[in-house]
C-alpha positions as CSV (number, residue, x, y, z in Angstrom):
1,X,15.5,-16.0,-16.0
2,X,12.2,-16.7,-15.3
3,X,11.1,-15.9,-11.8
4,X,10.9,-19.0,-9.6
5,X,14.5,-19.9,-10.8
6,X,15.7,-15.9,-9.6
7,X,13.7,-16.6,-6.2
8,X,15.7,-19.8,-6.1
9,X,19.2,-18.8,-6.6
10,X,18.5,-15.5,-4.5
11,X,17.7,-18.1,-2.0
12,X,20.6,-20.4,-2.5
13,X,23.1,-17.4,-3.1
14,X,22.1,-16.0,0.4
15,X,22.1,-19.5,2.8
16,X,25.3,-20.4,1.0
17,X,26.9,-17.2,1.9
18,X,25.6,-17.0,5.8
19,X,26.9,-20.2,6.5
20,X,30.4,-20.8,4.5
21,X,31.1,-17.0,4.1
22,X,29.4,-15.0,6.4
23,X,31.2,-12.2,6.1
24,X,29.9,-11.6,2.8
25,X,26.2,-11.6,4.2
26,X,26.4,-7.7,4.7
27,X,27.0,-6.9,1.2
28,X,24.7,-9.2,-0.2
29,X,22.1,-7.7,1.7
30,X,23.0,-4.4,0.9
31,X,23.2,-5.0,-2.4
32,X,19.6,-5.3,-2.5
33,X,17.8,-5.7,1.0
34,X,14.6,-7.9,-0.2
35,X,16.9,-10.9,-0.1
36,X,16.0,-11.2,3.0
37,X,12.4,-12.4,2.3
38,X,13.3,-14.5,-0.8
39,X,11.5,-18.1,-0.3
40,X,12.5,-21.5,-1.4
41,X,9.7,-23.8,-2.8
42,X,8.8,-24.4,0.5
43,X,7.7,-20.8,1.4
44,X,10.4,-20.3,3.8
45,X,13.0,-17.4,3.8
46,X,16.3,-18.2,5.0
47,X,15.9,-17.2,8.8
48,X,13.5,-19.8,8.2
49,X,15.0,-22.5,7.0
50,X,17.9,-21.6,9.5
51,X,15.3,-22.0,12.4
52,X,14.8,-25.3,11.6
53,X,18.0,-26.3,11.3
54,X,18.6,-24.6,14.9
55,X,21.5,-22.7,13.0
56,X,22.0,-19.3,15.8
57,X,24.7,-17.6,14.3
58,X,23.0,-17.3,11.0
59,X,19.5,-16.4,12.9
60,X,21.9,-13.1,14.4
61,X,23.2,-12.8,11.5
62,X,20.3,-12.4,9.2
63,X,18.2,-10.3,12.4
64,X,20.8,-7.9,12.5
65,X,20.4,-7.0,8.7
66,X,17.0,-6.7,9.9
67,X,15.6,-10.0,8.5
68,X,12.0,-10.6,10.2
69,X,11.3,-13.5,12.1
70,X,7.8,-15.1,10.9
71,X,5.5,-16.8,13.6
72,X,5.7,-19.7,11.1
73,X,9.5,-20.1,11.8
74,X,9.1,-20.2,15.4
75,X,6.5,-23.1,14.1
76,X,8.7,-25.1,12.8
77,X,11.7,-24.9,14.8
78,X,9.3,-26.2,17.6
79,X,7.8,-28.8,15.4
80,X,11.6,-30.4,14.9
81,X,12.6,-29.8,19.2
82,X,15.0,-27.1,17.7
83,X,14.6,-25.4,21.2
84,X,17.9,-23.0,20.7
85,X,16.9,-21.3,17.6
86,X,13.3,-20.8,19.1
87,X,14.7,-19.5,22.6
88,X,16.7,-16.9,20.5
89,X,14.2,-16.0,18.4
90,X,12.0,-14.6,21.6
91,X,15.1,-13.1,22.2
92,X,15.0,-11.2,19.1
93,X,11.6,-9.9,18.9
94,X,10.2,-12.7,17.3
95,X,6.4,-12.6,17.7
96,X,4.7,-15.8,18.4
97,X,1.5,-17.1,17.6
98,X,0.6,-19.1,21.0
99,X,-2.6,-21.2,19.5
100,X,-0.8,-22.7,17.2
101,X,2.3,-23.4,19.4
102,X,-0.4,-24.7,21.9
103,X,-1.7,-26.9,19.1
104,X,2.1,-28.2,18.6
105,X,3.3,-28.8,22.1
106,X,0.0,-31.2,22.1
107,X,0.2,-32.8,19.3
108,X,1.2,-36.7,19.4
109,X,2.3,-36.3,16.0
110,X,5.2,-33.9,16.7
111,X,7.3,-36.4,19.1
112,X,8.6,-33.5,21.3
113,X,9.8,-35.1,24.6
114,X,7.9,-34.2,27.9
115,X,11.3,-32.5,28.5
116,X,11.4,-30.4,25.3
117,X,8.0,-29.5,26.4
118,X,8.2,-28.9,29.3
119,X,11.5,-26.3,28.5
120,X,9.3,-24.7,25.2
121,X,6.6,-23.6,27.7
122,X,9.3,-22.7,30.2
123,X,10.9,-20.5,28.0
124,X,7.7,-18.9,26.3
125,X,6.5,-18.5,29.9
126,X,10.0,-16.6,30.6
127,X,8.9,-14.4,27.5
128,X,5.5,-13.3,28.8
129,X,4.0,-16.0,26.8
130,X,1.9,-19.2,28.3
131,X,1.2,-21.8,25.9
């Protein structure tokens, strides 16, 4: 198997399993622990990918096998207004990169509501952060 198709079904094998059978998760990762930074094809690991999808449970699943939280998916789960999965990943440790958070909340482009930013900076601001 070459290896873009392993990365890929390393990927698929471990979203699949956090969010249909999530007690299996442990074993997986136990199993062998770099499944935890496995990438689809669009560079994101599956903390990632559950961060834009604002899926928590999986996010405390995956931190508590000691999955890291990139700055990149606190990026995009602001990008999309996912504003649980970004509150609980400052929760979590996750270290954010504030210019490009800044860069976000001000972007047009984005379509965050004045609300959602307004509650982003809130919260960042509640983490020691000010963007």
């Amino acid at each position: 198997m070459n290896d873009e198709i392993q990365h890929n079904y390393e990927f698929d094998r471990l979203l699949e399993a956090v969010l249909y059978e999530p007690e299996k998760v442990p074993a997986i990762v136990s199993e062998d622990r770099s499944i935890l930074e496995v990438e689809n094809c669009c560079n994101e690991t599956v903390l990632h990918w559950l961060a834009i999808e604002n899926q928590v449970a999986g996010i405390v699943l995956l931190r508590g096998l000691g999955a890291r939280i990139s700055p990149w998916a606190i990026a995009h789960a602001i990008e999309v207004g996912s504003l649980d999965a970004v509150i609980l990943m400052l929760e979590l440790g996750g270290e954010p990169e504030l210019e490009v958070y800044k860069n976000y909340l001000d972007n047009p482009f984005w379509e965050l509501t004045q609300q959602q930013k307004r509650l982003f900076r809130s919260y960042f601001k509640q983490y020691g952060y000010e963007i």
